[in-house]
C-alpha positions in Angstrom: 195.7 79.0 42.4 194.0 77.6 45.1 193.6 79.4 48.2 196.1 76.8 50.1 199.3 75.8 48.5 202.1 73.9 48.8 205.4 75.5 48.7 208.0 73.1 49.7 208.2 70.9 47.9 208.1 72.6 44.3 206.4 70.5 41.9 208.7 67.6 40.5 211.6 68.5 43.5 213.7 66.1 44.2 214.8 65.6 48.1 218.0 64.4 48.9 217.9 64.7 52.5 216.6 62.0 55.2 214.6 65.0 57.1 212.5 67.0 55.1 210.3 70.0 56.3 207.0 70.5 54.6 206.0 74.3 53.9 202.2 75.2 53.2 200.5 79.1 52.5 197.4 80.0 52.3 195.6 83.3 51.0 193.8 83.4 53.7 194.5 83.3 57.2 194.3 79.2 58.6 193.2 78.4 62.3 194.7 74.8 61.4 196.6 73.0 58.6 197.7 69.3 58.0 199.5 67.4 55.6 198.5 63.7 53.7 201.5 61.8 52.6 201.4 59.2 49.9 197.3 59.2 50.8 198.1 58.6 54.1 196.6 60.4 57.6 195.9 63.9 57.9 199.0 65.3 60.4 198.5 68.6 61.8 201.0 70.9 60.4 202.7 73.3 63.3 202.6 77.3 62.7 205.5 79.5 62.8 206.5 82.9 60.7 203.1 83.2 59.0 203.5 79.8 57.8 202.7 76.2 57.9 205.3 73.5 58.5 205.2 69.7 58.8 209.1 68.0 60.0 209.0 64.7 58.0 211.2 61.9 58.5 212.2 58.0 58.1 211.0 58.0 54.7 212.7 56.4 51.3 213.1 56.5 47.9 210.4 57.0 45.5 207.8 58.6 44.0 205.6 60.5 46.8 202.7 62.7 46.3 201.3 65.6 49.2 197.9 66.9 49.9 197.3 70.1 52.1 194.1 71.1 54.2 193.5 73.8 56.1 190.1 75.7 58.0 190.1 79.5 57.6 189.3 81.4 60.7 185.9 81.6 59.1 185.4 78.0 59.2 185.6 77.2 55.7 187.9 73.9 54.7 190.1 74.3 52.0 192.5 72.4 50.3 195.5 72.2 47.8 196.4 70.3 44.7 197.9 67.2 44.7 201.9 67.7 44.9 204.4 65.1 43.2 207.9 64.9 43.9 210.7 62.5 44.1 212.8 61.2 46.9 216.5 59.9 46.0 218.6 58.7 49.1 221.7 57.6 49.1 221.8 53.6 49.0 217.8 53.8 48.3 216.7 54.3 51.6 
């Protein structure tokens, strides 16, 4: 297991909603954390509960895949797997 994972979504979810909220951990405490959306750009991730969150909206249906980074507070960058999940909306947003 990597030292930063994603948690939400679980491998192979599928999200119904049209607001999604992104969880990431990490085994190791983060001083920052961002999320990469279908290979998009890095957005920083907010911190809350011992946690990392990203609020993600206006997307649609489909395939999508999620890349986590993070710096631990001893300055080392790490990083998680790639995550795949599925999107379904009603009327294929």
């Amino acid at each position: 297991m990597p030292p930063l994972d994603i948690d939400y979504p679980s491998h192979g979810e599928t999200v119904t909603s049209p607001t999604y909220t992104f969880r990431i951990g990490s085994s190791e405490p983060l001083t920052e954390a961002e999320v990469s959306i279908d290979r998009g750009p890095w957005l920083r991730c907010r911190h809350a509960c011992g946690q990392w969150w990203y609020d993600w909206s206006g997307y649609g249906s489909g395939t999508h895949h999620l890349a986590a980074r993070g710096v631990t507070r001893s300055g080392e960058p790490v990083n998680s797997t790639l995550r795949r999940f599925e999107v379904v909306l009603p009327h294929g947003r």
